[in-house]
N, C-alpha and C positions, 0 to 999 in steps of 0.2 A: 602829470606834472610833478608832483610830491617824488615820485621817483626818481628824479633828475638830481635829486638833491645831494645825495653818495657822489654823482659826479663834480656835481659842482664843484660840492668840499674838497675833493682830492682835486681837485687843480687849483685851488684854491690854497691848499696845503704844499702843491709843488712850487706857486708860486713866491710863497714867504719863507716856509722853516728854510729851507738848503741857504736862504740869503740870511735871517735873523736868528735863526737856531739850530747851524750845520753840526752840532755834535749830537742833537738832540734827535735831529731827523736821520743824520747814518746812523744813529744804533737801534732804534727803532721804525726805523720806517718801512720796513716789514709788515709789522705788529698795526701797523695803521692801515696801510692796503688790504690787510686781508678782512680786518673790521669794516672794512666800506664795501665789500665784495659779499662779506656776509649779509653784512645787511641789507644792500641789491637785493638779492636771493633770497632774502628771508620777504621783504617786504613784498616780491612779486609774487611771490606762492600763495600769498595772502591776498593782494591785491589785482594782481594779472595774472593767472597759471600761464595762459597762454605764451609769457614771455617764455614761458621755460625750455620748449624748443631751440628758440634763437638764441639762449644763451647758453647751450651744448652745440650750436651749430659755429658761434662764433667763436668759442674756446678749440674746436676741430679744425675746422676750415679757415679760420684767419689768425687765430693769432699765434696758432703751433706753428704752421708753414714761415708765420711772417718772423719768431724769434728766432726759429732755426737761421733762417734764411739769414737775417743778419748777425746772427752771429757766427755763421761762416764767415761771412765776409768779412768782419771784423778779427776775426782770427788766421784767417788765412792772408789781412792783410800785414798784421803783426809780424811775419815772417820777410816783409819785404823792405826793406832800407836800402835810401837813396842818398850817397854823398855827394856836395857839391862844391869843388875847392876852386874858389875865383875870390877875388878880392871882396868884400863889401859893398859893392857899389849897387847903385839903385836900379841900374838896368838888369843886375843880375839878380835882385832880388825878385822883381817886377816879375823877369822869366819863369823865377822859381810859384811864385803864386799863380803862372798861367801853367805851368806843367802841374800846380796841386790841382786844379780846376780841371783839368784832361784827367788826372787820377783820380777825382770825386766822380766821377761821369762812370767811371769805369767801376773802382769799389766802394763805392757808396762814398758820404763824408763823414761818416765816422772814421774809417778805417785809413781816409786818404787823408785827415788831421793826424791819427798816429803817426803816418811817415814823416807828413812833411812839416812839423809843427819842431821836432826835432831838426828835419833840417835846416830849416831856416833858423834857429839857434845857435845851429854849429855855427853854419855860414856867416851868422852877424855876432860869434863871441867875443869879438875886439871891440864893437858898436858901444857905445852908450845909452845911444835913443833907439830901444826896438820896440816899445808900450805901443807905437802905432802899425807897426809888423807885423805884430800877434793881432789887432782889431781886425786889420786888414784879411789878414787870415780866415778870420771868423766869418767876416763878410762874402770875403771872395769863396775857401776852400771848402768851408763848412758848412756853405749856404747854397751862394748862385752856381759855385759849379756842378752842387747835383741836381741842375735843372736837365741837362743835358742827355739824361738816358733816365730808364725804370728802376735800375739798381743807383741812382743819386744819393735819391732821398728818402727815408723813409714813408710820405705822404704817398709819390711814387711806386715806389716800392706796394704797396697796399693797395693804389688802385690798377696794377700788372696781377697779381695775387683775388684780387676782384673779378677779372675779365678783363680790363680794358688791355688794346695789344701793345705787346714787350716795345715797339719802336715807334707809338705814339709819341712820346714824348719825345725822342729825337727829331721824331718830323714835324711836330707842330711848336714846341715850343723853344726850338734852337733860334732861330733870329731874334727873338727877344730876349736868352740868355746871350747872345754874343753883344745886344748892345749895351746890357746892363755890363759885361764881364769888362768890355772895352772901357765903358763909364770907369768904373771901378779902377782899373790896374793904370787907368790915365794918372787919376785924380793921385793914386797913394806912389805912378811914379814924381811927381810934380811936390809932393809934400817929404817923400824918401829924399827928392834933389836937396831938399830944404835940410832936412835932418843932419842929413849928410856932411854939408857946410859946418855946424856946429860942432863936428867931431874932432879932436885933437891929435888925434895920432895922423899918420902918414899911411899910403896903402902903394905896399911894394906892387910890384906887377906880380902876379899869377896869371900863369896860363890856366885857360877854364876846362876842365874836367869832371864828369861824369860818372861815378861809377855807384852800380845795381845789383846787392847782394839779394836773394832770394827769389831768382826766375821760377824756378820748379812754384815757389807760390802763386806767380801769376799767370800760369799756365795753365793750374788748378784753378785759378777764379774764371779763367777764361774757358775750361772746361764743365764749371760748376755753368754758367750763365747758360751755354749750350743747352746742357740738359737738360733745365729749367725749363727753358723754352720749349723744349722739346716734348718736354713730359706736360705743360701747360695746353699745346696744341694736340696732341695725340695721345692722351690719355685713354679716352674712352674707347679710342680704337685697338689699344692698347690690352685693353681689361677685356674686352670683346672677347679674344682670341683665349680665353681662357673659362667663359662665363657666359651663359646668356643674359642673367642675371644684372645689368649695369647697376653699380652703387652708385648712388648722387654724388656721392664726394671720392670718387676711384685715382682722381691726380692728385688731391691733397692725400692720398696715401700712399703712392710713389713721391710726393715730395718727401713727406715725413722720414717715412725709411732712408731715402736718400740724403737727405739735409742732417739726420741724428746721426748716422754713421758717418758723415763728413765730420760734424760736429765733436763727436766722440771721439777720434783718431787729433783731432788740434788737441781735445784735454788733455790727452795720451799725453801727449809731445810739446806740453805748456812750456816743460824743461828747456828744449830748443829754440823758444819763442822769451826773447827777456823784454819784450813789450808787450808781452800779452799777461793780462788780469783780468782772473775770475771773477773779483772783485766788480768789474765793471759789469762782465757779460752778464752778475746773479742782479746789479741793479736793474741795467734794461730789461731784462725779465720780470722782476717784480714791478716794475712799473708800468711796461706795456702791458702784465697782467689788467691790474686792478682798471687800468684806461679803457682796454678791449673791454672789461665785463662790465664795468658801472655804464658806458655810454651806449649802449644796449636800449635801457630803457627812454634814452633821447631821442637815438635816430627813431623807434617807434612811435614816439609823442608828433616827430616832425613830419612823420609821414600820416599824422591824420588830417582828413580832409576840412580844408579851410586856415591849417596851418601855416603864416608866415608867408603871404601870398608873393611879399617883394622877393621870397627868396627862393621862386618857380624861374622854372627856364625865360615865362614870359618878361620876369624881370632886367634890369639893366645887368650887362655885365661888368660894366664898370663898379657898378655898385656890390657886386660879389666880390669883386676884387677887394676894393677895401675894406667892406666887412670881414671876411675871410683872410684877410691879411693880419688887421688886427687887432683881430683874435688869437691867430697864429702867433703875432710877435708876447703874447701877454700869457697865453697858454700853449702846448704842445702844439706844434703843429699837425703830426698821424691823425692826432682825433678829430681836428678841425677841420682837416680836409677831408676827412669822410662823412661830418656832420652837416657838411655845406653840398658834398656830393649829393648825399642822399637826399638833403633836404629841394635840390634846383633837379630834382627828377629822377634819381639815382643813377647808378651804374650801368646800369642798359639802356635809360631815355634823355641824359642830361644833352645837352646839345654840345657841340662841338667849342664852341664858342664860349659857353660859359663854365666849361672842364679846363681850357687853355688859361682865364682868369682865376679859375679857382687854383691851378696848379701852379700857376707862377708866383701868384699870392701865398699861397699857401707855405712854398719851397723860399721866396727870396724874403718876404717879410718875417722869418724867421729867424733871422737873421737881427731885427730890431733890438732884441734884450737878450741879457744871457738866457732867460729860460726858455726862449723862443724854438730853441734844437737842443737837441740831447750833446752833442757835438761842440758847443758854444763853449758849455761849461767842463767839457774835457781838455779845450785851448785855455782857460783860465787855467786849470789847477796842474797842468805841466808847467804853462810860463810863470808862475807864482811857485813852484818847485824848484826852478833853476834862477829864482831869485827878481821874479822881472814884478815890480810892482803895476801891474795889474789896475784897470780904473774898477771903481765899485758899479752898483747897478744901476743907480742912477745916471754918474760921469760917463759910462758906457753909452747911453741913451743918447746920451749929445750926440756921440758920434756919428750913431747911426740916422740921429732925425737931421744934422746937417750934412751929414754926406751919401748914406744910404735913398734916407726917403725923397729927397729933389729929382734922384734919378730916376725913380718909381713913377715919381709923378708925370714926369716927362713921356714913358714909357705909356700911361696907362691912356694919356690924356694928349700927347702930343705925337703919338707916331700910331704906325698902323700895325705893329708885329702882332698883337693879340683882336683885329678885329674880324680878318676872316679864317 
């Protein structure tokens, strides 16, 4: 238990400095993950040797594969910009956040907030009222649309990376992202109509237009996904033909080679990329660090016997939902969906049914606070760039407990998408 405490404190610390002490936390916030990571490590040498395996196994096998991984995507999505010249109006806006939701599904939602977070700027430069634009974004593009595939969301993302298979989550969890997504793009077209009315300018006619610079990028992300899968599923058979020898971890070493030289060729070509920063890719790194290695000694606490019995497969899955939910909207979600995997059975025994509620919780209730996703707070500090005042974290909260959580509720309690 004592060991748990590193984790705690860092998310604990993700939760406040970036909101009450954001100059204090970017210059240092380094210097602080690696003190909690140390001392992880130091405390279990002393206290458990035995963790010391699993935290060489978890630094190799999940969290090299899982940075690389996004941050290709994230860099390969940098290269891809979507213009959209049509008038202001709310049905086109509506459109533009159901095609960011198709583009979350595809390059994850970090990388499909870089494009269209931008777009929808351009598109509503004349606007006044866009502060509900950018919310809606958060909710829709940054959140529920990476319920949609394994490459969404990061929580996703992790459990493809795990074992579970690359198009579980399109099969199982799409009718409950289309009816939150439909909830969603209803309600903010019906509040857009509203918005809209208040505007003082006039909107000439535009015809509506489309145009998509950087294909060669998504041909590559559509090529990257392939091989992923591919090296996922036939790794071993892979390493055979070379070895009798089979290593445990033989496909996280074709990913690794694969994903760094992907990786390595975006740096090359950051030049070509004027929405790509390093800046961010070196934060998610040091942060997914210190999260992979401190929560280490939790998922082992959860996994002893007698631990937290409401939160075995026997238990409710409703009740996984909202616990796991939120947690997700108050902490990371990555770690909380593996904390709640592991703890309802793990990855090779959780049941069907309560992976469906832990995933959809996990991914949509994220969504609840800026710090709920990594993603959230990338939509703040572009639309607080080009001038859009922004609600704080609190005013933010309204939004999402009277417009996010009622649909949740409905979903979890009033329809059947997550029961069988």
């Amino acid at each position: 238990m004592g060991l748990s405490l590193p984790f705690v404190t860092l998310l604990i610390m993700m939760a406040v400095l970036p909101q009450w002490a954001p100059h204090r936390w970017a210059r240092h916030y380094q210097k602080y993950i690696i003190t909690l990571v140390v001392l992880t490590l130091g405390c279990a040498s002393f206290l458990d040797i035995s963790l010391m395996p699993r935290f060489l196994c978890t630094l190799y096998s999940e969290y090299i594969p899982f940075i690389l991984f996004l941050g290709c995507l994230y860099g390969l999505s940098c290269g891809i910009q979507i213009r959209i010249t049509a008038p202001p109006l709310p049905k086109w806006n509506t459109f533009s956040l159901f095609l960011g939701m198709l583009t979350a599904a595809l390059l994850g939602t970090t990388g499909a907030c870089v494009i269209w977070v931008h777009t929808l700027l351009q598109l509503n430069c004349f606007r006044k009222h866009k502060v509900h634009t950018m919310v809606f974004l958060i909710f829709c593009v940054a959140n529920v649309g990476g319920v949609f595939s394994s490459l969404g969301d990061p929580p996703l993302l992790l459990g493809f990376l795990k074992g579970i298979p690359f198009f579980w989550a399109t099969q199982h969890l799409t009718p409950a992202g289309v009816y939150v997504s439909v909830c969603l793009l209803g309600v903010y077209y019906l509040l857009d109509t509203h918005m809209y009315r208040k505007e003082s300018f006039k909107t000439d006619f535009i015809p509506l237009s489309i145009s998509v610079t950087g294909r060669g990028y998504i041909a590559a992300v559509g090529l990257l996904m392939m091989t992923i899968i591919l090296i996922q599923k036939y790794s071993t058979q892979m390493w055979s033909c070379f070895t009798e020898t089979l290593p445990l971890y033989s496909g996280d070493i074709y990913k690794t080679i694969l994903l760094s030289g992907i990786l390595y060729g975006i740096v090359r070509k950051k030049k070509e990329l004027p929405r790509f920063s390093s800046h961010v890719l070196k934060e998610l790194s040091w942060t997914f660090l210190g999260l992979f290695m401190c929560v280490v000694p939790v998922v082992q606490w959860l996994h002893e016997p007698g631990m937290h019995p409401w939160l075995q497969t026997q238990g409710s899955p409703k009740l996984l939902f909202w616990i796991s939910g939120i947690c997700s909207a108050f902490l990371d979600n990555a770690p909380t969906y593996v904390l709640f995997v592991e703890s309802a059975g793990g990855f090779k025994e959780i049941s069907s049914v309560a992976l469906k509620h832990i995933s959809c919780a996990t991914v949509m209730m994220g969504a609840m606070t800026y710090i709920g996703n990594a993603p959230n707070l990338l939509v703040k500090s572009i639309a607080e760039n080009q001038g859009i005042s922004m609600p704080n974290y609190f005013s933010y909260m309204k939004w999402s407990l009277i417009i996010l959580l009622p649909i949740l509720i409905i979903l979890v309690h009033g329809t059947a998408f997550l029961r069988y």
